[in-house]
N, C-alpha and C positions, 0 to 999 in steps of 0.2 A: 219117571223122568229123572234123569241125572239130582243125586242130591248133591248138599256143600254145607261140609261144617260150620263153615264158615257164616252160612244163611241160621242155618237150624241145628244143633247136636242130637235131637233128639224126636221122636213123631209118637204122639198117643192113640192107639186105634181101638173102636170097640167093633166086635167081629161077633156078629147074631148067627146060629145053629139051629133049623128049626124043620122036622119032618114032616112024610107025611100024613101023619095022624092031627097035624095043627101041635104037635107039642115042640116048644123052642127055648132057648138059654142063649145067653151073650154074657159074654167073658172082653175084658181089656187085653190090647196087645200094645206094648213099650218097644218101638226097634230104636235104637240108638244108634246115629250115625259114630261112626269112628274115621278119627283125624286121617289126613292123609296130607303131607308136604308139598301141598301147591302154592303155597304163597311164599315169595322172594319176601326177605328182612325191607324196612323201609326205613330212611333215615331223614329226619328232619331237622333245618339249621334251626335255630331258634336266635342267634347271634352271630356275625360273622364281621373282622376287620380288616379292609384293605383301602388302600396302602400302608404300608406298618412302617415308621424311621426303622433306619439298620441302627440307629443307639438303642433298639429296644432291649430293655435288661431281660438275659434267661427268666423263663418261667412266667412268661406273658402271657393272657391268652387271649390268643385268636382269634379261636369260633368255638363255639356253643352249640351242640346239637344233640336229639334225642335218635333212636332205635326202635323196629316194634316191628312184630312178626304176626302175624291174623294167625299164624297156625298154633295149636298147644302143645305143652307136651315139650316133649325132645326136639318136635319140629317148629317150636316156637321162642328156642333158645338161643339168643344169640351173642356173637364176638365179633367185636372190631377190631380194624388192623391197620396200620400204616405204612405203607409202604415206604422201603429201604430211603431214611430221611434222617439226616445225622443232627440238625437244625431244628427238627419239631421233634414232637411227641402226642400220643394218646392219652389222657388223667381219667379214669371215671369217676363222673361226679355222686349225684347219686342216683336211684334206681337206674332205668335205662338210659342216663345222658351221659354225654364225652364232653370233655374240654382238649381242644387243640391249644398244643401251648409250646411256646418257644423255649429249646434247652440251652443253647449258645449264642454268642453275640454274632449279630448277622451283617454283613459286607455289601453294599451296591456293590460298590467298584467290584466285588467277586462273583457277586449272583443277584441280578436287577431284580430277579422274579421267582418264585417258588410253584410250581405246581406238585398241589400234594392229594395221593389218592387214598382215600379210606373207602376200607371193604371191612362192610355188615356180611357174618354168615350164619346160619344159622345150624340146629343139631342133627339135620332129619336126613333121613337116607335116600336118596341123594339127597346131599345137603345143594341149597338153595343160595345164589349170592346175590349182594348188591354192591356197586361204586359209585361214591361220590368224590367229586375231584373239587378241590380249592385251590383257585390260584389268589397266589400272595404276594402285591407289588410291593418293594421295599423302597419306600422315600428317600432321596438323599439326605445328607448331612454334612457340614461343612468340615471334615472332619481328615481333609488330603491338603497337605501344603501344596505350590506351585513347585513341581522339580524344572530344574535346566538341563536340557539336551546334550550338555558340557559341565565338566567340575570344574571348568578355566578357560577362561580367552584370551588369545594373542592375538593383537591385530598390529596393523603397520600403516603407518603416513610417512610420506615425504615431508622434508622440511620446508621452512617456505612456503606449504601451505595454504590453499582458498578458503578465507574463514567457513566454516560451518560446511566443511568436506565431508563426506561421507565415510566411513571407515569398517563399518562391520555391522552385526549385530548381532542381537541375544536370544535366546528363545526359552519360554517354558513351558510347559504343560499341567495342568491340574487333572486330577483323576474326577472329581465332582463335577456337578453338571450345572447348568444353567448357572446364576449368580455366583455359584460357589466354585465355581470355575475360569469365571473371567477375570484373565491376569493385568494387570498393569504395573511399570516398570519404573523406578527411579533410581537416583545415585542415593545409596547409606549413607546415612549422618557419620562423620570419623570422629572417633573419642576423641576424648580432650586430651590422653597423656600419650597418643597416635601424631604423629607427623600429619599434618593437611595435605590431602590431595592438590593434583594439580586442577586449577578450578574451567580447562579449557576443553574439557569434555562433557558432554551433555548425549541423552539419552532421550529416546521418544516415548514417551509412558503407552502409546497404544502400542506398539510394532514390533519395541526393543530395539529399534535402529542408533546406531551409536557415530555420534556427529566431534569433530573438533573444530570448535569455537574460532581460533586464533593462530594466525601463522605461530607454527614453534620452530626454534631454532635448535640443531643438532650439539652446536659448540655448549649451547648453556642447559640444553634436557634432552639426555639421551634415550630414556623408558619411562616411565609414571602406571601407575595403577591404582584405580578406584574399582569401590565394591558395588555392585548395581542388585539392587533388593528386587523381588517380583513377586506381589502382594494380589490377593484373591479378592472379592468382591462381599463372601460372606460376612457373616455376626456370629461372634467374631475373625475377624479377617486374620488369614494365615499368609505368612512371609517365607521366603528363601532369597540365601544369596550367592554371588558368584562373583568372582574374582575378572576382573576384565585388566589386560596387561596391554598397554600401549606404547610400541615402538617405534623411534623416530629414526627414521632410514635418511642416512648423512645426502645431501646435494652441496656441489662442485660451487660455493657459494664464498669460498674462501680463497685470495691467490697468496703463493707462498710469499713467504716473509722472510730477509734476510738478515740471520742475526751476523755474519761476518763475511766480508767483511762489513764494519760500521758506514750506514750509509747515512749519519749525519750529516748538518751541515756544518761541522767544526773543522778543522782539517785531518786531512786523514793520512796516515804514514804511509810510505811508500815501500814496496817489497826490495831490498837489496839482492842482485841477482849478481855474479862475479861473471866477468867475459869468458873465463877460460871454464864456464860449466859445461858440461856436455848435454847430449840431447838425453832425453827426462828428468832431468835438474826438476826436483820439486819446487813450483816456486811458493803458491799458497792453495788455501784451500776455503772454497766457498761452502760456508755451512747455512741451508738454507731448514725452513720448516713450514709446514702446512697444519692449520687448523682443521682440516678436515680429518674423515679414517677412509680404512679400505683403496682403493687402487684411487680415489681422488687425493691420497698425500702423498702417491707413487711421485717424488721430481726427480726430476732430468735436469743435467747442465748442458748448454754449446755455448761454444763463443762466437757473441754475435759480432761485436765489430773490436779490431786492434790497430796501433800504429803500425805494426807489422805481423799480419794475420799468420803468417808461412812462420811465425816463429813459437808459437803457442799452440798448446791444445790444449783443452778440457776433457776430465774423465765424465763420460755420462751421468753414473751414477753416485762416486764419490765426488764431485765438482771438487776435486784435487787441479791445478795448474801446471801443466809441467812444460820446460821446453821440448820444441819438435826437432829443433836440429840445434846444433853448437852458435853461439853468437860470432857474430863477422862485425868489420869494421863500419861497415858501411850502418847496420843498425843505428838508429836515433840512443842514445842517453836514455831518455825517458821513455816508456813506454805505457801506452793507456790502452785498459781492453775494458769490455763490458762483456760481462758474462749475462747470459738467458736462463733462470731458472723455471722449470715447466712443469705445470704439475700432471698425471694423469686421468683428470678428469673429461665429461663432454659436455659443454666444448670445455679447452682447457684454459689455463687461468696463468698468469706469468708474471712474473717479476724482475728485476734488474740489478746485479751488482756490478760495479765497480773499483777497477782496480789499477794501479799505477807500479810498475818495477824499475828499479834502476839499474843502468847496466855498468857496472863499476869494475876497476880494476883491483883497487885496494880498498875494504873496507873501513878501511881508516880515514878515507878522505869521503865525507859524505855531504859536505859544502858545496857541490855544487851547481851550476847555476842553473838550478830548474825554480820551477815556480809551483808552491803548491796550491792543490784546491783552493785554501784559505785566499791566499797571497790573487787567484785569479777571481775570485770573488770578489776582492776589494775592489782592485783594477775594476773588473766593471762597475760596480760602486761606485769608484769616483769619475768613472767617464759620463758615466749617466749624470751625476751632480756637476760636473764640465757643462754636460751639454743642457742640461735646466738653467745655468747658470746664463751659458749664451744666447739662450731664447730673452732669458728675462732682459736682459742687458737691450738686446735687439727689439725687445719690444717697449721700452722706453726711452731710446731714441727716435724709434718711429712716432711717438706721443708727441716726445717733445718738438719735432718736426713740425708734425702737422699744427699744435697749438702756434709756434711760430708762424708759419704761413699763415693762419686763421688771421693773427692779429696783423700781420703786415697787408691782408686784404682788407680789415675791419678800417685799418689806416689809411688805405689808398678809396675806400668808400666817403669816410667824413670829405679825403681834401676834394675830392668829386661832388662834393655836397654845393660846395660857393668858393667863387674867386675873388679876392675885393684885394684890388693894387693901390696902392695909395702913392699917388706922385707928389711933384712938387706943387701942385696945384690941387690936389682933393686931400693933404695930409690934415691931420685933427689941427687947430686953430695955434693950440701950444706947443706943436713942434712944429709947424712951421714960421712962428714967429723965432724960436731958439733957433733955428737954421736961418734964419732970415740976417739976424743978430752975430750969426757965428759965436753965439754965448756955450755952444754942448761943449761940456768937458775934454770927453773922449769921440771922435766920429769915426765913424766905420761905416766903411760901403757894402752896403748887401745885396750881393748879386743871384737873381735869383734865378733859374732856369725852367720853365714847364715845358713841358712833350704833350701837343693838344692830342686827346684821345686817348692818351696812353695812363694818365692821373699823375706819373711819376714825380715826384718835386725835386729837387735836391739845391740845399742853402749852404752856399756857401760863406765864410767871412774871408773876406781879402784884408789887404791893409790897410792900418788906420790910414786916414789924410789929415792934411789941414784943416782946421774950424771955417779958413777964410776960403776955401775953392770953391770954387762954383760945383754946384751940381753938377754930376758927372749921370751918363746916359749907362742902364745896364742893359744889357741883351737878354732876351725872354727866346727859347726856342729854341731848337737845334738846327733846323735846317735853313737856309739862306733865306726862303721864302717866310718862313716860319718866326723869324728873330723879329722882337719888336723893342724897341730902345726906349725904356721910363727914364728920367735923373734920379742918380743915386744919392740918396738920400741919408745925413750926417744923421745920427739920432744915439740920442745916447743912453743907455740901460737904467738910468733912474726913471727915465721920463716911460717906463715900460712895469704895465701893472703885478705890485709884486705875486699875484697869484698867477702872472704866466711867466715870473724871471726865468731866463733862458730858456725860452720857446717862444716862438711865432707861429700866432695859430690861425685859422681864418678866424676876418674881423681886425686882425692888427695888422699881419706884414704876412703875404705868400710870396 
């Protein structure tokens, strides 16, 4: 049967000779097999690492493994090999084992993964192989900043502004993976011996989205820039930063301003213009200006309204005044125009000057009788204090009106209250004895008149009379029907109590 070195090298036989006479001998026989190269090299790990960091320092090792060949000889001698690997290496250690081991510093971000093949061969004719393959994952390491997709950003807003507008945004990239990769975004701290950024920019730490805070205005911040950092997640955490440039793009937010002429309210001089100027006679020149840039401080002049429009024009651009045609007699002395200045913005934005020339013969004589700004200011000034003046006046005659009426109704009430006439026959006890007597000093008739219905009284004094006359009859009423005849009655002003001296009131005499 088939032998195998490998089972036996060698077979002992004892081989008996024996004839036919019955005589016999036995002798030993030794065959020895001899090798032959059927057996492939075998290689066994004994140690192996994977995942390996890419910070592993050259001359790591790896894997751990032995070699071995069943067959002897030439054909049980073996070499290993590595295939074309700039990154590893073969070490033998000792007798038949290898170390795999790293020669150079190793890169995820360049190569994730290694597959590396070692081939056992061995001496024999045909030689015999074997491969074993290792693959070798390389772990990450935090060891890649965040780059920006830009060295720089320019963005743009409008002025004027919705707070917390959106304006742009950032981006970066890490080469590491998982934690060592996730970026998030803030504004850089600004040195101390640095200018402060503007503080109306804000930035979304997930997204990089880049927000402004606050209306800004063009006249007072035309550009600003903050540095926005973009920091990794790993231990320790790696930063980059980038320059972000924010420009404020002007809006038509400004109307021109006119610095001449002076549109105080002090007065203001008038342009001397001579009658015999011809047509483009400079007369003045409107210098206007706008806060804004770009085709929004583009102005324009027209004249909007004159005392004599046909006699003026305006240069569009230079708001120069010139006359249109030579001055005629019929022209006004003074003349008043308003100029429009307009800026080019949309919509656009406008302003007003004002302007006054005189039309003169001799500039020598500049007395005359016009009136200025100042002078018609006052005027109405003082027509307006005229006419507060006649309110007020007119409204305290009306007062005192009505309080007069009040009290001549409050009067015409009491004598409507009681009537008590006192004749020759119901007078108090002591003036009609003094009348009886003709002892009163001074007498006087008092004729009195009432209107029934109407309250009105009126008292009159007639002339004294005699102490000695008889009582005399007075007429009460105005109408014929109405008249009722008392004796008049002598009575003399001692005999009348001194807290009603000159007054008769009801109770004494109506």
């Amino acid at each position: 049967k088939p032998l195998d070195f490998e089972d036996s090298e060698n077979y002992e036989l004892s081989v008996k000779a024996r004839d036919g006479g019955g005589l016999s001998a036995i002798c030993k026989v030794l065959v020895e097999v001899v090798d032959v190269n059927d057996n492939a090299p075998e290689l066994v790990v004994s140690s192996f690492s994977s995942p390996l960091p890419e910070n592993t320092v050259p001359g790591t090792v790896v894997a751990l493994f032995t070699v071995r060949d069943r067959d002897s000889g030439a054909n049980g001698k073996i070499s290993c090999a590595l295939e074309d690997q700039l990154s590893f290496s073969l070490r033998p250690a000792y007798k038949n084992y290898y170390e795999l081991v790293t020669v150079s510093a190793l890169d995820r971000e360049e190569t994730a993964r290694y597959v590396l093949s070692v081939t056992a061969a061995d001496a024999g004719s045909p030689a015999l192989t074997s491969t074993h393959t290792f693959t070798v994952a390389i772990s990450d390491v935090n060891d890649n900043a965040p780059v920006f997709n830009q060295t720089s950003y320019t963005m743009y807003v409008r002025e004027n502004n919705v707070p917390t507008v959106f304006v742009g945004a950032v981006s970066a990239a890490d080469a590491d993976v998982g934690l060592n990769a996730k970026v998030t975004y803030s504004l850089a701290p600004v040195a101390a011996a640095e200018r402060p950024s503007c503080s109306c920019i804000s930035v979304n730490s997930e997204n990089g989205h880049v927000f402004v805070l606050r209306p800004l205005d063009y006249e007072r911040l035309r550009q600003t820039q903050v540095t926005v950092s973009a920091s990794d997640a790993g231990s320790p955490p790696l930063r980059a930063n980038v320059t972000v440039r924010l420009v404020v793009l002007d809006e038509n937010d400004n109307a021109p301003v006119v610095l001449y002429p002076g549109q105080e309210s002090g007065a203001a001089s008038s342009e001397l213009v001579p009658v015999s100027a011809e047509a483009g006679y400079l007369i003045s020149k409107v210098v206007a200006v706008d806060a804004d840039s770009g085709q929004n401080s583009w102005l324009s002049y027209h004249l909007l309204r004159a005392t004599e429009p046909g006699l003026f024009t305006v240069a569009v651009q230079s708001g120069e005044v010139r006359l249109r045609r030579p001055v005629t007699e019929r022209d006004a002395v003074k003349q008043k125009l308003v100029v429009l200045v307009t800026d080019n913005g949309k919509p656009p934005l406008s302003a007003t000057a004002a302007l006054s020339a005189l039309l003169l013969k001799d500039f020598s004589d500049v007395r005359l009788p016009h009136s200025s700004p100042a002078t018609e200011d006052e005027g109405d000034s003082l027509t307006t204090y005229l006419i507060i003046s006649l309110v007020v006046v007119s409204l305290l005659f009306l007062i005192s009106t009505a309080l007069f009426v009040a009290r001549k109704v409050c009067k015409r009430k009491e004598l409507e209250a009681g009537h008590v006439l006192y004749g020759a026959d119901n007078l108090p006890s002591g003036l009609a004895d003094a009348a009886a007597a003709g002892t009163l000093p001074r007498a006087y008739c008092y004729e009195i008149s009432l209107t029934t219905g109407s309250g009105n009284s009126e008292f009159k004094f007639l002339k004294p009379i005699l102490p000695s006359l008889p009582a005399q009859h007075c007429a009460m009423g105005q109408g014929p029907d109405e008249q009722q005849h008392f004796p008049c009655v002598p009575v003399s002003t001692e005999d009348v109590a001194p807290d009603n001296a000159g007054t008769l009131s009801a109770g004494q005499f109506n």
